[in-house]
N, C-alpha and C positions, 0 to 999 in steps of 0.2 A: 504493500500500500504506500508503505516511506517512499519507494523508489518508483513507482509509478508518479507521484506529486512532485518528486525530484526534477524527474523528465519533463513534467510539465511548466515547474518553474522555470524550469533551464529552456525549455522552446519557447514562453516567453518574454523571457530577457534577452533570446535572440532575436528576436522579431522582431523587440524594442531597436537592438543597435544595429539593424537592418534597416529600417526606416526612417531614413537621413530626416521627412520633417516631424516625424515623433521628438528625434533626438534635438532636432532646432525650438522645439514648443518646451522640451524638459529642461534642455540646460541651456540654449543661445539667448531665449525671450527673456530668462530670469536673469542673467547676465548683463545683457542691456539693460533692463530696466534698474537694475542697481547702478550700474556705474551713472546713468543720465540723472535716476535721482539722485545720485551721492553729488551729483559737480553741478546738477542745478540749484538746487534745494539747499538756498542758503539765505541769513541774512547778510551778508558780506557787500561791501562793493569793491571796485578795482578798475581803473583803467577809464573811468567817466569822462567823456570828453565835455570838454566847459568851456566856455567864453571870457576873457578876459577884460573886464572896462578899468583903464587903469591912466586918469588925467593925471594925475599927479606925477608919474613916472620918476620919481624920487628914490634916491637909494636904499629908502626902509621900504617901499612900497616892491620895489624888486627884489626884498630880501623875502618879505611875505609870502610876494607870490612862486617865488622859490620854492620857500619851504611846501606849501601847498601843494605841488606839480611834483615834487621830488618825494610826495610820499605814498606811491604807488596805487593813490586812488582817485586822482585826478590827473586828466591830460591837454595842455592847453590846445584845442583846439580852433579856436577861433579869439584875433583881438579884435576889441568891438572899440569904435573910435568916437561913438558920440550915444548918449541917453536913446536916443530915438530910435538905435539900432539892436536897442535889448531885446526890444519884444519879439522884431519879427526874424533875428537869428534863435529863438528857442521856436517862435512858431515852425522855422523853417526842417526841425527835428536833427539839427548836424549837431547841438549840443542841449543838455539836460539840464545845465544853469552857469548860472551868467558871477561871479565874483567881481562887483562894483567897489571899488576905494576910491574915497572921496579925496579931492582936490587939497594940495598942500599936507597930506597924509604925513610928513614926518615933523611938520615943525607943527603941526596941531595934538601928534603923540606924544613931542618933549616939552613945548612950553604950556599947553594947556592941559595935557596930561591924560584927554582922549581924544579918539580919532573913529571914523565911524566906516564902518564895511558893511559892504548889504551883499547880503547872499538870495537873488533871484531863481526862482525855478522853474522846470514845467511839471507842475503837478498833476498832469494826467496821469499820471502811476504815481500818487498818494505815497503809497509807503518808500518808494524809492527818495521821492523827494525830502522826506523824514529822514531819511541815512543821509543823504546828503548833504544838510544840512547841519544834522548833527557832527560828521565826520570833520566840517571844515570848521564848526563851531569850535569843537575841539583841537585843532591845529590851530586855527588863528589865538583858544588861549593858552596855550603852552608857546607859541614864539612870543607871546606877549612877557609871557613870565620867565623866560629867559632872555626876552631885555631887562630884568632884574626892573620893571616897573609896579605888575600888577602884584595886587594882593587879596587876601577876601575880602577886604571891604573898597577894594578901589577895580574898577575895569579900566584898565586902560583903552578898550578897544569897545564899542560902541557896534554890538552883531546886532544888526534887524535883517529879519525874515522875509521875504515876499514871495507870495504861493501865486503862478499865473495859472488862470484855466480853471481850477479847483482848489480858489482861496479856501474854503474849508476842512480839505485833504475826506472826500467823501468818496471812500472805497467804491460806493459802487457805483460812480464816474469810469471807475476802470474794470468792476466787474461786468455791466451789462453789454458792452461791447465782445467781451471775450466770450461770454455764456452766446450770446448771439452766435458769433464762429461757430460756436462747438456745435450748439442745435442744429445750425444749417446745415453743417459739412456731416453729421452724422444723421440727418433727415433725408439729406437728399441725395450723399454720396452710398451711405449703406443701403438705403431702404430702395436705388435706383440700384446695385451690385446684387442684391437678394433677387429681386424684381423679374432678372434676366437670369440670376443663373436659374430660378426655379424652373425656368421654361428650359434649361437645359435639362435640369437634374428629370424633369418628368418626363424628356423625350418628345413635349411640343413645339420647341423651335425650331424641328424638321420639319415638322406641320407648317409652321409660319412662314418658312422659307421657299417651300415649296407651292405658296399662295401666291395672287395675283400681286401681293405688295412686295416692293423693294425691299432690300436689309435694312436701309438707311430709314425707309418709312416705319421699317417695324420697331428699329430702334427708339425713332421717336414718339411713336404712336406708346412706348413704352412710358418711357421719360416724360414725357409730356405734361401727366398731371402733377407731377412731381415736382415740376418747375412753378407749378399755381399754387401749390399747396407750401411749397417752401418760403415762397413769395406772399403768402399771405400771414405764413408764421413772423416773417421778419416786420411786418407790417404792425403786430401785434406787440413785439418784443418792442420796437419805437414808442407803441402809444404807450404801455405798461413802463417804460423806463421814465420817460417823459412826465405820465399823468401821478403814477405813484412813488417815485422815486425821483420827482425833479432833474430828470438828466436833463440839458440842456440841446438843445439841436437849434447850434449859433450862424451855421451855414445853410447851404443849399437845399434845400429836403429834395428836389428833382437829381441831383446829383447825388444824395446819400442814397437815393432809392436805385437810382443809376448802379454806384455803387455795390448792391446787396443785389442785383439782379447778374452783375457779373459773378458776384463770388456764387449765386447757386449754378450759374454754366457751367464755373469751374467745377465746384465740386460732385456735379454731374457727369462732368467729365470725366471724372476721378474714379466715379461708382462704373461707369460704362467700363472702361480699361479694367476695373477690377474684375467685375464679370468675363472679361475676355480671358482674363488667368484661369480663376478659379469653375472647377467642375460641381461645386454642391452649397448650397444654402446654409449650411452650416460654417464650411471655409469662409464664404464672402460673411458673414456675420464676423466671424473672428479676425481675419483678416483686418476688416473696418475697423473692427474695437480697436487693437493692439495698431495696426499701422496711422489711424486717422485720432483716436481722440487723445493720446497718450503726448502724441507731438503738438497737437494743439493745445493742450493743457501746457505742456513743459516747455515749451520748443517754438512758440508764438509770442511768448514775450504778453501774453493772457496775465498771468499770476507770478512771472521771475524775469528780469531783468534784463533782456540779452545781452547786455556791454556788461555783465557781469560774471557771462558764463568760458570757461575756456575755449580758445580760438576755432578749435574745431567743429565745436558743436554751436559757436555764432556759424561757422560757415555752411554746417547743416541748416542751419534755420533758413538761410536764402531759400531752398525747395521749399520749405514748409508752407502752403498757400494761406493759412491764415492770417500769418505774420503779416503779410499786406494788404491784408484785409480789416484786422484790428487798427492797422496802425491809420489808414485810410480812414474809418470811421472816426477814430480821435481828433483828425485833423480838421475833420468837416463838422463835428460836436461840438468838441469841445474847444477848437481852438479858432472853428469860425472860415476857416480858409478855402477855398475854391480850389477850382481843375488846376491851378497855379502849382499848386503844394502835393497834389494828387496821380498827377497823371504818371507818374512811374509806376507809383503801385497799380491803376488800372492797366496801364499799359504789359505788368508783369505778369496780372491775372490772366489778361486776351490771351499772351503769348505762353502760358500754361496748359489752358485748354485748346487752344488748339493743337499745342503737344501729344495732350493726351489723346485728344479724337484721332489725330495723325496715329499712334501708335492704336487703339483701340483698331479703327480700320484696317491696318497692315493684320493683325494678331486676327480679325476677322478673317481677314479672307485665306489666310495662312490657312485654318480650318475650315472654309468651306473647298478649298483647292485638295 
């Protein structure tokens, strides 16, 4: 009996390390997802690129921002040369906040004993804008206190705050945007991949093909409600953000809608190609879960930082379609700006899906050939 159950065991743990995606589902998937949470999944920052407004350009004022750039969590990315250029190099998204020191900055720290610095943000990502502020709070008073001036009862240095976009730092300024992503690309990219492979899995898309209609018809004849029903979710999640939760929508609504109508092509897109892999309703579910909402969640810059994650997995997130889809919406919300400030990320969407239709088509006809 022992050695009959032996046999058995033992045929299958063979069967397991015979099945290259058994063994990718048991040890590659838990692999990834450790390492992505472990190097995302942080409160840390690192490497933030900032803007510099610096009239004074005094030799303590270059000593500041010295130390500030030199402590591995800031990068001067931009010098801003007049007030009026604060706002729209953060609108622009090249940098996260702006370090302003006021005019005559070192003879206002010796003979009147403070001097004042304002630390500007874009608070569309609330808690980023909190570390950031905190981080440089902290470095500007330790160089203070080793100019051997400040004490506890005296500041030499005079920190004010300024929150753009999201004076309040209300989280769900930056979560109704990302929740949005997620629903759409997991509505319209899984439930179109389910859709198509079931007519594989049950042996009618022989039927369908061998009917009066095109592949291309039946594709969309597919997809189709999918695109209405996605698009009226997104419709929902506006009013709902809006009506109950105060988000703001400081721009175009014909372009943000614009907008949410590319991201479900794309990620229709997305559901079409997967179907094109996968042979069974059960793969394209999992598939979706593990390939589509893990990266949107981590990997979107939804809920972690991306200028804070390691170089390799910023340069993964370029694929990642939500990431310019979140960031698109923010820009047109909460920061008020037009096709000006947008048309990359639209322009990155187009050029996505039609990637994927392109490859979707090829992997078609590969199989009807």
């Amino acid at each position: 009996m022992k050695s009959r159950f032996a046999h058995f065991a033992k045929k299958e743990f063979l069967h397991i390390f015979r099945d290259t995606r058994t063994l990718i589902i048991i040890f590659g998937i838990p692999i990834v997802q450790l390492l992505m949470f472990g190097y995302v999944i942080t409160n840390e920052i690192k490497d933030v690129k900032v803007g510099i407004y610096d009239p004074a350009g005094d030799y303590l004022s270059q000593e500041l921002i010295t130390k500030l750039t030199s402590s591995g969590y800031f990068i001067p990315e931009l010098i801003i040369t007049s007030e009026k250029a604060i706002e729209p190099a953060l609108k622009s998204g090249r940098i996260k906040m702006v370090i302003s020191i006021s005019p005559q900055f070192a003879q206002k720290f010796y003979k009147d004993g403070v001097a004042s610095i304002q630390l500007i943000t874009d608070a569309t990502e609330p808690n980023t804008a909190s570390l950031l502020t905190n981080y440089a709070s902290a470095i500007i008073n330790e160089f203070a206190s080793d100019k051997g001036i400040g004490s506890q009862s005296t500041i030499p240095f005079e920190v004010r705050v300024r929150m753009l976009f999201n004076q309040d730092l209300k989280a769900v300024f930056m979560f109704v945007p990302g929740t949005m992503a997620l629903i759409l690309m997991l509505i319209t990219a899984m439930m179109t991949s389910i859709s198509i492979a079931r007519e594989k899995e049950l042996g009618t898309m022989e039927v369908l093909l061998v009917s009066p209609l095109k592949p291309v018809q039946i594709i969309l004849g597919k997809v189709f409600p999918y695109i209405g029903l996605a698009f009226a979710n997104s419709i929902i999640i506006l009013l709902l953000g809006y009506t109950v939760f105060g988000l703001p929508i400081r721009g175009s609504l014909i372009l943000l809608l614009a907008v949410c109508f590319l991201f479900i092509l794309l990620a229709l897109s997305l559901g079409i190609l997967i179907s094109t892999v996968v042979k069974t309703q059960q793969i394209a579910m999992f598939f979706s879960m593990i390939a589509l909402m893990l990266p949107t969640i981590l990997l979107s810059g939804f809920v972690f930082p991306i200028e804070s994650m390691p170089k390799v997995l910023q340069w993964f997130s370029v694929i990642i379609p939500p990431r310019w889809f979140i960031a698109a919406l923010k820009t047109i919300m909460l920061k008020g700006e037009g096709i000006a400030l947008v048309w990359k990320e639209m322009l990155i969407m187009i050029s996505m899906s039609l990637f994927f239709i392109l490859v979707s088509i090829k992997k078609f006809k590969e199989r009807l050939g």
